[in-house]
MARBA-3410 file (N, C-alpha, C, O; in Angstrom, 1 decimal):
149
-36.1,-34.6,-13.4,-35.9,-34.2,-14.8,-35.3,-32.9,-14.9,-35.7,-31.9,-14.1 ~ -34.3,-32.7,-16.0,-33.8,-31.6,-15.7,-34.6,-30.5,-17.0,-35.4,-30.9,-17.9 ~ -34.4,-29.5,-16.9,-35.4,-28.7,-17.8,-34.7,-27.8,-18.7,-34.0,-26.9,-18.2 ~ -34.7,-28.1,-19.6,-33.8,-26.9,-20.6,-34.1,-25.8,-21.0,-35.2,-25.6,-21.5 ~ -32.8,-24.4,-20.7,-33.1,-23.3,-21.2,-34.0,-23.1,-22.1,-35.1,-22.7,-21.8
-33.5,-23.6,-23.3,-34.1,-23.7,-24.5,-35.6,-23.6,-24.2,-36.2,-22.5,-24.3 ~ -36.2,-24.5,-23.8,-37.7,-24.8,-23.4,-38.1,-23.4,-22.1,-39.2,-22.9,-22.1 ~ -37.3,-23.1,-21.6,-37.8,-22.2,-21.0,-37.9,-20.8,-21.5,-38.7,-20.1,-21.1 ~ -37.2,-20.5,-22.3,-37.0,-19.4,-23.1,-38.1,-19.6,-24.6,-38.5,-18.6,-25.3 ~ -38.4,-20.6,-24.8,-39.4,-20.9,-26.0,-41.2,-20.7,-25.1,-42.1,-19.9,-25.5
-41.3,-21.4,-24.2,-42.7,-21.1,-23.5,-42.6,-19.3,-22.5,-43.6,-18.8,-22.0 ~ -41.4,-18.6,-22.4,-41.5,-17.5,-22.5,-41.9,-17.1,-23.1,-42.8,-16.3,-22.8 ~ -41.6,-17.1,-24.4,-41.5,-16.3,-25.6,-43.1,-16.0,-26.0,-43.7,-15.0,-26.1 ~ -43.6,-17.8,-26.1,-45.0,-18.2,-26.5,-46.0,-17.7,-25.5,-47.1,-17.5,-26.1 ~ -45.9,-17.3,-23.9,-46.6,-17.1,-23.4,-46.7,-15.7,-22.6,-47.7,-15.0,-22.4
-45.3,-15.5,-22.4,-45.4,-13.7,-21.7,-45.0,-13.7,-20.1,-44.6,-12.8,-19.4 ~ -45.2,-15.3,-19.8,-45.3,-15.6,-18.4,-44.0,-15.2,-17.8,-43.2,-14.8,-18.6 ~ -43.4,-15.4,-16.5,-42.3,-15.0,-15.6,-41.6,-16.2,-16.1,-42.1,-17.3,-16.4 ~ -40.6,-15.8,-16.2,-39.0,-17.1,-16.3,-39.1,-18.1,-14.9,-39.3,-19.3,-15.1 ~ -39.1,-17.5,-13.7,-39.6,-18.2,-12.8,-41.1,-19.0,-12.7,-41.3,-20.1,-12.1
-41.8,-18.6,-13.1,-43.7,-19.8,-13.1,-43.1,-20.4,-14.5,-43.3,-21.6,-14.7 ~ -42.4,-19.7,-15.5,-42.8,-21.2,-16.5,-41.5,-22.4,-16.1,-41.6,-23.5,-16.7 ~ -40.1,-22.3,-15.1,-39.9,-23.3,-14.6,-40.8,-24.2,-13.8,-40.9,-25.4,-13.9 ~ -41.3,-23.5,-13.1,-41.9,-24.1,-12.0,-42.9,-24.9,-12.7,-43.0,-25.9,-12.1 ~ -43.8,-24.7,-13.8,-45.1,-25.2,-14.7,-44.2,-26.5,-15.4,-44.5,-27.7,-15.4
-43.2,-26.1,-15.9,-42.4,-27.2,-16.6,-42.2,-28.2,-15.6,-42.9,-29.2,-15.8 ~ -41.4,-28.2,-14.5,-41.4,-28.9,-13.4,-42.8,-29.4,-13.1,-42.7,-30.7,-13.1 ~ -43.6,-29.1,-12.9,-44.6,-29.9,-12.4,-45.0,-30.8,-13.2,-45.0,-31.9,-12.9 ~ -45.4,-30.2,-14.7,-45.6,-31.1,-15.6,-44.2,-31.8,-16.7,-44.2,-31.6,-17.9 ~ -43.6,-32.2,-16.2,-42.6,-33.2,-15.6,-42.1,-33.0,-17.6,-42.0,-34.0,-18.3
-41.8,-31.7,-18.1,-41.0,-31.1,-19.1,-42.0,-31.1,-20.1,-41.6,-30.9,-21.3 ~ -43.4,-31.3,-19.8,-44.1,-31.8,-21.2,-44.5,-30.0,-21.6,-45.2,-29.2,-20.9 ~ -43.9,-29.9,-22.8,-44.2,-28.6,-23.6,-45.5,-28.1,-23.6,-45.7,-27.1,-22.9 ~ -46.4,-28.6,-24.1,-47.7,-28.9,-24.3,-48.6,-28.1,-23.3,-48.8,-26.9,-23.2 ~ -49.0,-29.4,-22.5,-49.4,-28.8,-21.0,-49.1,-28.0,-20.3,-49.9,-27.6,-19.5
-47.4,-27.1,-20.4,-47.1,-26.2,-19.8,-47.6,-25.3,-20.3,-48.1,-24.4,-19.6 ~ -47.7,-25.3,-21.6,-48.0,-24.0,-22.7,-49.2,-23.6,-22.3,-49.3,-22.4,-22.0 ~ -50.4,-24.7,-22.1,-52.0,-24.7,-22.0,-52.0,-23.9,-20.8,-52.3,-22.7,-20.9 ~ -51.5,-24.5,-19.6,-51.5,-23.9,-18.2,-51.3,-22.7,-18.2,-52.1,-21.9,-17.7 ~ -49.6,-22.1,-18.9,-49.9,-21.1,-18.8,-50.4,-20.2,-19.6,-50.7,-19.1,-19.0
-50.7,-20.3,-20.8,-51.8,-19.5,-21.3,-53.2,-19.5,-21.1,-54.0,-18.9,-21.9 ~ -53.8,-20.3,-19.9,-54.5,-20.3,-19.2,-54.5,-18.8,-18.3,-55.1,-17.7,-18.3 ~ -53.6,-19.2,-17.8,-52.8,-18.3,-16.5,-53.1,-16.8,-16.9,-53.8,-16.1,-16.2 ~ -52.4,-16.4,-18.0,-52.2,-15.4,-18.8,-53.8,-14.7,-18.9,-54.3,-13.6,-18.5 ~ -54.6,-15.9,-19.7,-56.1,-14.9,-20.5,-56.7,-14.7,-18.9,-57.4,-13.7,-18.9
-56.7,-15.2,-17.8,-57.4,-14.9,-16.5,-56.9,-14.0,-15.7,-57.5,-13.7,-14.6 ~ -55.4,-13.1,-16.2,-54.8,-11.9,-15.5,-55.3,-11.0,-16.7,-55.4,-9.8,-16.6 ~ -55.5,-11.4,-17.7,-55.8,-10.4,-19.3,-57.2,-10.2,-18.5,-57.1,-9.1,-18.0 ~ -58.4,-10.6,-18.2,-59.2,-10.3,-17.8,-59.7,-9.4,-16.6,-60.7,-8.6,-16.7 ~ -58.9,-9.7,-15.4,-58.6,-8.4,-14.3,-58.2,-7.1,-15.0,-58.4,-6.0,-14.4
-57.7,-7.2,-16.2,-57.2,-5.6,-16.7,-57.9,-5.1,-17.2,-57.8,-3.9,-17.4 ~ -59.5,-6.2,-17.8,-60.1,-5.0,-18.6,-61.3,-4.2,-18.6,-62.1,-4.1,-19.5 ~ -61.1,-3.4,-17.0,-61.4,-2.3,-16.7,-60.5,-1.0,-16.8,-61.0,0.1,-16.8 ~ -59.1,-1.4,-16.9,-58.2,-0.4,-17.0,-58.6,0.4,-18.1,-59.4,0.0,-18.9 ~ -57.8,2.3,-18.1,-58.6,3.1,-19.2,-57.3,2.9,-20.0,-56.2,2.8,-19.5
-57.7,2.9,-21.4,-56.6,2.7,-22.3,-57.0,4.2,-23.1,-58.2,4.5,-23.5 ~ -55.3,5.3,-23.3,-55.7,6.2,-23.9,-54.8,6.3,-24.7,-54.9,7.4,-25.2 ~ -53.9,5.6,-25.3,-52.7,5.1,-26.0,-53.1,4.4,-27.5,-54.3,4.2,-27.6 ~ -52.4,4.2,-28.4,-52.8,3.0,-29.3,-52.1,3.4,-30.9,-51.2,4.1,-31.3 ~ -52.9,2.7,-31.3,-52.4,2.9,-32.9,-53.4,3.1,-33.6,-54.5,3.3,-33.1
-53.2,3.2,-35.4,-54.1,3.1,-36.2,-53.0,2.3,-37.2,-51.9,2.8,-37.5 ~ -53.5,1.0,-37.7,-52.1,0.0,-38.6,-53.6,-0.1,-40.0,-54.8,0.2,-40.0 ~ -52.7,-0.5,-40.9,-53.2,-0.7,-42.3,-52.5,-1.7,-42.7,-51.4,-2.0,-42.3 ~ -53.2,-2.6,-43.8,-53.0,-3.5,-44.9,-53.6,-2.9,-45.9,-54.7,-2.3,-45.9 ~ -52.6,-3.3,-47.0,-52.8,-2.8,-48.1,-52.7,-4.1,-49.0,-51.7,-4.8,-48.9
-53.5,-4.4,-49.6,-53.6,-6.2,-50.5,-52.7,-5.6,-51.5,-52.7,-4.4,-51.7 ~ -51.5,-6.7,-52.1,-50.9,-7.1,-53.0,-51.9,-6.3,-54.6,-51.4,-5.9,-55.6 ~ -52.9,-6.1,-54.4,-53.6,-6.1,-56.0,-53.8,-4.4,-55.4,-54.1,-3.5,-56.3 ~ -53.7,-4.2,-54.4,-53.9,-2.2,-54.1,-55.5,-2.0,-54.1,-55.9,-0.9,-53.8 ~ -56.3,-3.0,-54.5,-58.0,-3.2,-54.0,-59.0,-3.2,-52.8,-60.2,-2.9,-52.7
-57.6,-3.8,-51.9,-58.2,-3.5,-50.9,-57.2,-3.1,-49.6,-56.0,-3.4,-49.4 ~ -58.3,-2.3,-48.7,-57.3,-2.2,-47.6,-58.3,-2.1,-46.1,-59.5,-1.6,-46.0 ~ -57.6,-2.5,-45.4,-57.5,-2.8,-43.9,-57.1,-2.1,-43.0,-55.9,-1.8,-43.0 ~ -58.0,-1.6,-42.0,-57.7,-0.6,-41.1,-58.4,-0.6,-39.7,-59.6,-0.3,-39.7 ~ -57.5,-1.3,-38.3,-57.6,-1.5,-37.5,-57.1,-0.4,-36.4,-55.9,-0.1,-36.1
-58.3,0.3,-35.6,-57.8,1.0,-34.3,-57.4,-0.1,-33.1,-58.1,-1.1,-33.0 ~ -56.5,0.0,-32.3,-56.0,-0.4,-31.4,-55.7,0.4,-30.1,-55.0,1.4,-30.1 ~ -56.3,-0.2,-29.0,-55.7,1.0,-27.7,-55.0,0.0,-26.9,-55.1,-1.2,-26.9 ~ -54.1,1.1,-25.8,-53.1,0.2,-24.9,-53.7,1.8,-24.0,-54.4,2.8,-24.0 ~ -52.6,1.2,-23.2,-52.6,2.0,-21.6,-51.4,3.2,-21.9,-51.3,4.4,-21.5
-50.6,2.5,-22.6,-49.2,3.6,-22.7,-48.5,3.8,-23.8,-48.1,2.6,-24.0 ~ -48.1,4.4,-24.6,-46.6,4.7,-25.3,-46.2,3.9,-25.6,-46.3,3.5,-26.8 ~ -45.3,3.3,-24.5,-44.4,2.2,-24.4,-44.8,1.2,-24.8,-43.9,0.7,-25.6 ~ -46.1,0.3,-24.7,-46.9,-1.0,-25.7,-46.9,-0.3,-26.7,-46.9,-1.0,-27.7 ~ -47.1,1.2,-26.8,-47.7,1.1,-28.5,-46.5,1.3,-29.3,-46.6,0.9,-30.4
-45.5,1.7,-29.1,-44.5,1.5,-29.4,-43.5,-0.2,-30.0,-42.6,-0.5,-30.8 ~ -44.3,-0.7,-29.1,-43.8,-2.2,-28.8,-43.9,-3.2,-29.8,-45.0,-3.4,-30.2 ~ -42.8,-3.9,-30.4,-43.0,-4.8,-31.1,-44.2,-5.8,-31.3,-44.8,-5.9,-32.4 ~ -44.5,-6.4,-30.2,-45.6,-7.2,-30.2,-47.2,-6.8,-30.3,-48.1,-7.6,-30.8 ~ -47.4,-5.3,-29.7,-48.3,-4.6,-30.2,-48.9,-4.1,-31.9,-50.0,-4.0,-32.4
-47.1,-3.9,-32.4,-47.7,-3.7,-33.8,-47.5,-5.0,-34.4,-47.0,-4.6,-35.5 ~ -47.5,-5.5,-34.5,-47.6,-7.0,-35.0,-49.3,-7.2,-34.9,-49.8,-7.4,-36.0 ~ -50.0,-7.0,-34.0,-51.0,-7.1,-33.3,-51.9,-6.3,-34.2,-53.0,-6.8,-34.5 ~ -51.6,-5.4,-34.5,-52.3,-3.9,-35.4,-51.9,-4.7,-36.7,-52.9,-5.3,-37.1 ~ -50.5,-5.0,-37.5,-50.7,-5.8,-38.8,-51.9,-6.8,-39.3,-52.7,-6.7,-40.3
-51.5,-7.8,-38.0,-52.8,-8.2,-37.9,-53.9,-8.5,-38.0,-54.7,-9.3,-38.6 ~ -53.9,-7.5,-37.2,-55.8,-7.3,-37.6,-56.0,-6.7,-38.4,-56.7,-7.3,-39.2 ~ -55.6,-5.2,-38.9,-55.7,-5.3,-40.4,-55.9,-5.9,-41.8,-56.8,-5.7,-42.7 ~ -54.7,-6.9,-41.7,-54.8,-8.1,-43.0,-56.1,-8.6,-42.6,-57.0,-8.9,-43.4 ~ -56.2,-8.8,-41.2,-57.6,-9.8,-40.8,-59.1,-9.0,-41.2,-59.7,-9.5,-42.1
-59.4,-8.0,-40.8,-60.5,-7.0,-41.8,-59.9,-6.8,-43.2,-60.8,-6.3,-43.8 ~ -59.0,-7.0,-44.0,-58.9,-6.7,-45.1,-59.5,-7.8,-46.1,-60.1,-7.8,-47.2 ~ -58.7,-9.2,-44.8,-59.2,-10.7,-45.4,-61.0,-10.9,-45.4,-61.5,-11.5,-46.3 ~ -61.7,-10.5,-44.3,-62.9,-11.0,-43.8,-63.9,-10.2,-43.3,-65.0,-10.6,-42.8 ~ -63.4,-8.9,-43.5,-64.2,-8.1,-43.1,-64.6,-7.5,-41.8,-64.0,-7.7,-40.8
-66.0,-6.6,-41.7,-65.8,-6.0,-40.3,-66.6,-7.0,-39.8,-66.2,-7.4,-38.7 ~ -67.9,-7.8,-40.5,-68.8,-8.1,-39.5,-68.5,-9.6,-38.8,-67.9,-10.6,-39.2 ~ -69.1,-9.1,-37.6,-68.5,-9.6,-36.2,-67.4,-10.0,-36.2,-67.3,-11.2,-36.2 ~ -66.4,-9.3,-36.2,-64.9,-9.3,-35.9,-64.1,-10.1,-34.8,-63.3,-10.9,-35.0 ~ -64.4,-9.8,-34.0,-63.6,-10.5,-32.7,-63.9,-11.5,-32.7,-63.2,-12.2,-32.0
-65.0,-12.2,-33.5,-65.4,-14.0,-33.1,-65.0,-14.6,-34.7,-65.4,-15.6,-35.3 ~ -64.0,-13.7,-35.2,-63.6,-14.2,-36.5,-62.8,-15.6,-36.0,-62.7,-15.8,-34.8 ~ -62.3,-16.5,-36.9,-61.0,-17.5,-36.7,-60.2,-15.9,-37.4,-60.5,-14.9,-38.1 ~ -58.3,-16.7,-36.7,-57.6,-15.7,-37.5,-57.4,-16.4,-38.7,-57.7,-17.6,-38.7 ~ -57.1,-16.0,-39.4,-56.4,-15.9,-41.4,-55.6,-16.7,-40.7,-56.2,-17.8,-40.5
-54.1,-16.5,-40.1,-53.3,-17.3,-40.0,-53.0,-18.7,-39.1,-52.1,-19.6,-39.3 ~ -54.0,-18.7,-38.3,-54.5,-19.7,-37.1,-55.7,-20.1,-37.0,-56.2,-19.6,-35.9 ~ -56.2,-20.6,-37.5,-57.7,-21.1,-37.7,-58.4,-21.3,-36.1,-59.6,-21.1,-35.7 ~ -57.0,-21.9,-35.4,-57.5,-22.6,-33.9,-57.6,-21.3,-32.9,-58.1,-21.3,-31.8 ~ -57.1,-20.4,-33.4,-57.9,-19.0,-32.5,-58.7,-17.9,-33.2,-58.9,-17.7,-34.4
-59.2,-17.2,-32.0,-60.6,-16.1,-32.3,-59.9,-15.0,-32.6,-58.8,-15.0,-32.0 ~ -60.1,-14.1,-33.2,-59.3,-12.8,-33.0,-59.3,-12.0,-31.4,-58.4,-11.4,-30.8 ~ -60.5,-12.2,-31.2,-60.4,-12.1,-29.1,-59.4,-12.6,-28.8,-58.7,-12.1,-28.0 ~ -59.0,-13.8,-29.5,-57.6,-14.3,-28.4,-56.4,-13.7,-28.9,-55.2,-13.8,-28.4 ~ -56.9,-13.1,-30.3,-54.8,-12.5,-30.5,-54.8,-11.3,-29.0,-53.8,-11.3,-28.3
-55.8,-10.4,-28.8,-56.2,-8.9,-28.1,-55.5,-10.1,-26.9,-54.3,-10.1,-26.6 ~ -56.4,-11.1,-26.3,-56.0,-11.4,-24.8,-54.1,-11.9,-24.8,-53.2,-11.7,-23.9 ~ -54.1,-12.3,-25.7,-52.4,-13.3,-26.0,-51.7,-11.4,-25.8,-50.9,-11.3,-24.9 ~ -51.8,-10.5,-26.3,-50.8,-9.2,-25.8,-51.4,-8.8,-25.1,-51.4,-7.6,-25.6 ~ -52.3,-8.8,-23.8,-52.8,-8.1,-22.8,-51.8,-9.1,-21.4,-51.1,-8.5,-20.6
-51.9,-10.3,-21.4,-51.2,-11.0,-21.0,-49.6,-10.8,-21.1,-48.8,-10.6,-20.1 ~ -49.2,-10.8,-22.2,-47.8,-11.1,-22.7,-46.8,-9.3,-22.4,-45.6,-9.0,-22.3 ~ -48.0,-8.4,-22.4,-47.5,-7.0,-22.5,-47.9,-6.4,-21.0,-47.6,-5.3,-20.7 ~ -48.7,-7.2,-20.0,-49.5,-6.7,-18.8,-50.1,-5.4,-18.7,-49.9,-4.7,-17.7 ~ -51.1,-4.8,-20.2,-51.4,-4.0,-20.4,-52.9,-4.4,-20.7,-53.1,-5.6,-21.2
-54.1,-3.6,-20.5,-55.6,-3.7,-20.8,-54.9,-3.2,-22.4,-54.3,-2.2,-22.5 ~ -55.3,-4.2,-23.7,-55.6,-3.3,-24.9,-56.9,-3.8,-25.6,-57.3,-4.9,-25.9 ~ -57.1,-2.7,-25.8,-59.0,-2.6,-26.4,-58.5,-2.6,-27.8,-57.3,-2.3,-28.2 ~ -59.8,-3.1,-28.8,-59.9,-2.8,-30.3,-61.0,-2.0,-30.2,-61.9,-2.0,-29.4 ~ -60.8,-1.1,-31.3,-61.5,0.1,-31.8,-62.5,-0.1,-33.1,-63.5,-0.8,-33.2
-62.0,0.7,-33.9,-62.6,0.4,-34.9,-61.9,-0.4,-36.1,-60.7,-0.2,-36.4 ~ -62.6,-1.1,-36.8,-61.9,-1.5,-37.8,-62.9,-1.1,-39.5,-63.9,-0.4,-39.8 ~ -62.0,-1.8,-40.0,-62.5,-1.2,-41.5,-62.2,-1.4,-42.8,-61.2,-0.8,-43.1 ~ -62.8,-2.1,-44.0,-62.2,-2.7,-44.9,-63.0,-1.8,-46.0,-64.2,-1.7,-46.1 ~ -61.8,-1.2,-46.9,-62.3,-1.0,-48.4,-61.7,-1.3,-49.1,-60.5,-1.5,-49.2
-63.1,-1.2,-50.2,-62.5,-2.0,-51.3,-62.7,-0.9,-52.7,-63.6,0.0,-52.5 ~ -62.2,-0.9,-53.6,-61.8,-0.6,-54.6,-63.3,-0.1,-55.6,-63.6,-0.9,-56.6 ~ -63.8,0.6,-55.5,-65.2,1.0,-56.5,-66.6,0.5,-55.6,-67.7,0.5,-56.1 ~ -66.5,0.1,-54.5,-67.6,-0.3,-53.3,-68.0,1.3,-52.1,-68.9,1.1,-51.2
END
């Protein structure tokens, strides 16, 4: 079976993994999208895990601000360097969670579903760019206010 760019550059994208393992994942599982995806985002949260002892002294602070200006959203985020925090995928990550405490609040945060994906935890947005960026990034503090509270 032959395997198309396309598909290799799409479970890149989706996973973070090497251009080389997600041929080789596609190949085994004989082109099926699916199962490659699972495998390797398997792959991914179990190297996200070895990192997170690394010291992260890097990071952000991102905000949402609600459409009505009532409320707002304020997520600390740490990385290891500059360079992630700089990084597209990181501040997406910080958007994020933001809207996500702005939407739901702080209490117990990380075992939230996201707003946008019901089928993940907010732990797994943190592990999906620890993987995808090969960087330990911790969450900090978060924070939602609201308007006369």
């Amino acid at each position: 079976m032959k395997i198309s760019i396309d598909d290799i550059r799409k479970l890149r994208e989706e996973t973070g993994a090497p251009v080389i393992r997600v041929k080789k994942v596609l190949e085994e599982q004989k082109g099926n999208l699916k199962k490659a995806s699972e495998i390797l985002k398997k792959e991914g949260f179990e190297k996200a895990a070895k990192r997170t002892g690394r010291e992260t002294k890097s990071g952000i602070l991102s905000s949402y601000s609600h459409h009505t200006q009532k409320v707002v959203g304020i997520a600390e985020i740490f990385c290891e360097t500059d360079f992630v925090a700089r990084n597209e995928l990181f501040q997406q990550l910080g958007r994020d969670l933001a809207m996500q405490v702005a939407s739901m609040g702080e209490k117990d945060f990380e075992n939230q579903e996201f707003i946008k994906d019901p089928s993940k935890k907010v732990s797994d947005l943190i592990k999906e760019v620890i993987a995808k960026t090969g960087e330990n990034c911790k969450l900090g503090k978060v924070m939602k206010i609201e308007l006369g509270k």
